[in-house]
C-alpha positions in Angstrom: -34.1 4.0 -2.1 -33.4 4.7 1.9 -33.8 8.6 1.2 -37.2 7.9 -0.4 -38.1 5.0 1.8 -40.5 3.4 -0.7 -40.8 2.9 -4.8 -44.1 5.1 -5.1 -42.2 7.4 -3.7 -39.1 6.8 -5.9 -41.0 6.7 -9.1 -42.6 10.4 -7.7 -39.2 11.8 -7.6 -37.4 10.4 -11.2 -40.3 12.4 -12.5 -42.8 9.4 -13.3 -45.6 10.9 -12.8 -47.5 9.1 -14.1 -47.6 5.9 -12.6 -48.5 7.8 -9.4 -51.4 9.3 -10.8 -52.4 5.8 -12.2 -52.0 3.7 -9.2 -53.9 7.4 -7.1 -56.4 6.6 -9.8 -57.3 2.7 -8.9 -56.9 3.1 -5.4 -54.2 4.0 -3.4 -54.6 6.5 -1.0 -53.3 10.3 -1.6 -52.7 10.6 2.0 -50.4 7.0 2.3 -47.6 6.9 5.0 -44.7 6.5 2.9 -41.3 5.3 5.0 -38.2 7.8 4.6 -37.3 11.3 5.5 -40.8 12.9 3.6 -43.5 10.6 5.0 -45.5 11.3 2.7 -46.7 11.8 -1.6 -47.5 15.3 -1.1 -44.7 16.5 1.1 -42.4 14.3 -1.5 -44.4 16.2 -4.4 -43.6 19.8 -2.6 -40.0 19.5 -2.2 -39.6 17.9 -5.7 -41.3 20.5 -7.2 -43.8 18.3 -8.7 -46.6 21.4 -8.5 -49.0 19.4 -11.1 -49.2 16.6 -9.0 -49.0 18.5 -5.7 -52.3 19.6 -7.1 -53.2 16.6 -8.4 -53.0 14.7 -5.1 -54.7 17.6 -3.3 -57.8 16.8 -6.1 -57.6 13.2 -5.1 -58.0 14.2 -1.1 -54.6 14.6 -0.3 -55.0 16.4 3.2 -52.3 19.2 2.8 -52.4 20.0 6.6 -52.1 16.2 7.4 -49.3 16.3 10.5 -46.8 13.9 9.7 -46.2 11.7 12.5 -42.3 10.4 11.3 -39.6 12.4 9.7 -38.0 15.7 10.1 -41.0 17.7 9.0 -44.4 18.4 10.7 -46.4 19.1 7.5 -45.8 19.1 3.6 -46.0 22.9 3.9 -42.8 22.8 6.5 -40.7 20.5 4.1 -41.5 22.5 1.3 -40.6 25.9 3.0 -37.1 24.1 4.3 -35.7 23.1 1.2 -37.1 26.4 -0.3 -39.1 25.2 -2.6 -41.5 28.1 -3.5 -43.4 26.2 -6.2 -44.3 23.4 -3.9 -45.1 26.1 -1.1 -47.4 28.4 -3.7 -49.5 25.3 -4.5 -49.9 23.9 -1.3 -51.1 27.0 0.3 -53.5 27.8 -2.7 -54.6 24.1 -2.0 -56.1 25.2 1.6 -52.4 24.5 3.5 -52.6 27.0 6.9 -49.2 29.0 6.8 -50.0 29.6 10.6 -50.2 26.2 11.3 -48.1 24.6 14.2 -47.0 21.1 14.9 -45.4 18.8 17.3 -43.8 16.4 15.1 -40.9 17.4 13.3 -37.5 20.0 14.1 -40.0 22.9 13.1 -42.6 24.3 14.5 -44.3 26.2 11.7 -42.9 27.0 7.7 -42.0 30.0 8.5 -39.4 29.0 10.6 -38.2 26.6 8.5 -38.0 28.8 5.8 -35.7 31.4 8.1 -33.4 27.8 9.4 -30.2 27.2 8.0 -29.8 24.6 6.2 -28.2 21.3 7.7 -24.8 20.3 6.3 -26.1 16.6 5.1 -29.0 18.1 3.6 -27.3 20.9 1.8 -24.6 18.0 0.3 -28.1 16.2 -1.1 -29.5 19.7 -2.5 -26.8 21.1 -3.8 -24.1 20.2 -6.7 -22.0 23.6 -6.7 -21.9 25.9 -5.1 -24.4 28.1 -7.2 -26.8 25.6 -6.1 -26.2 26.7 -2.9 -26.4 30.8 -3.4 -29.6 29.9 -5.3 -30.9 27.5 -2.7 -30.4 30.2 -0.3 -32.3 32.8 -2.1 -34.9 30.5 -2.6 -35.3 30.2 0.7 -35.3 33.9 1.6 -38.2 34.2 -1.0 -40.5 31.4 0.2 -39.5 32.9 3.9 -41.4 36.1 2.0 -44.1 34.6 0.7 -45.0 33.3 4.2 -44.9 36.5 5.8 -47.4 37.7 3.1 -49.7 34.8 2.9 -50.0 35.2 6.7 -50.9 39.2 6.4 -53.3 38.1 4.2 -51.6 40.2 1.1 -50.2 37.3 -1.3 
């Protein structure tokens, strides 16, 4: 549990779903610190790929500019752009996230340049299996990098 820092957020990543949306439902904030390396649902949501409930938090007044205050990412949009996850990134900037935005918090300053940053070596070992992983984690990366660049010229 130390990479996920809490058991909402554990239960988010094995793919329950559904118990998030349930306890979201009676209560519990969609913008709640959670401890660990994503800080929070919807940055955990982005780089998981979890688009539905990416969205879903957004509905329930997830803030998807919210600057994290702990971790290695400023914003849910940075995270998602790092690992290269363009589902996570599509949704979240669809959902109002600012691809220009700019933060203090964090080892990037805007997605964009974590989408152009290499990946770390301890992050890459917890990403990818093979190496085909990595060629495809890598490409992913160059796309979302894309996407960014056309989102911000106003052409995506």
């Amino acid at each position: 549990m130390e990479h996920w820092g809490s058991a909402l957020a554990m239960v988010l990543n094995i793919g329950r779903a559904d118990i998030v949306k349930f306890l979201v439902e009676n209560g519990v904030d969609a913008n709640i610190a959670t401890p660990g390396k994503y800080t929070s649902l919807l940055t955990l949501a982005a780089v998981s790929e979890h688009a539905d409930m990416v969205e879903f938090l957004i509905e329930r007044g997830a803030d998807p500019n919210m600057p994290l205050q702990a971790g290695e990412y400023g914003s849910a949009l940075i995270a998602a752009a790092y690992v290269g996850c363009k589902g996570g990134v599509e949704v979240l900037v669809k959902g109002g996230a600012k691809v220009d935005l700019k933060v203090d918090c964090g080892d990037f300053s805007t997605a964009l340049e974590a989408a152009e940053a290499s990946i770390w070596l301890e992050e890459r070992d917890f990403l990818c299996w093979d190496k085909e992983d990595e060629k495809t984690l890598s490409l992913n990366k160059a796309e979302v990098a894309d996407l960014l660049r056309r989102y911000a010229g106003g052409s995506a």
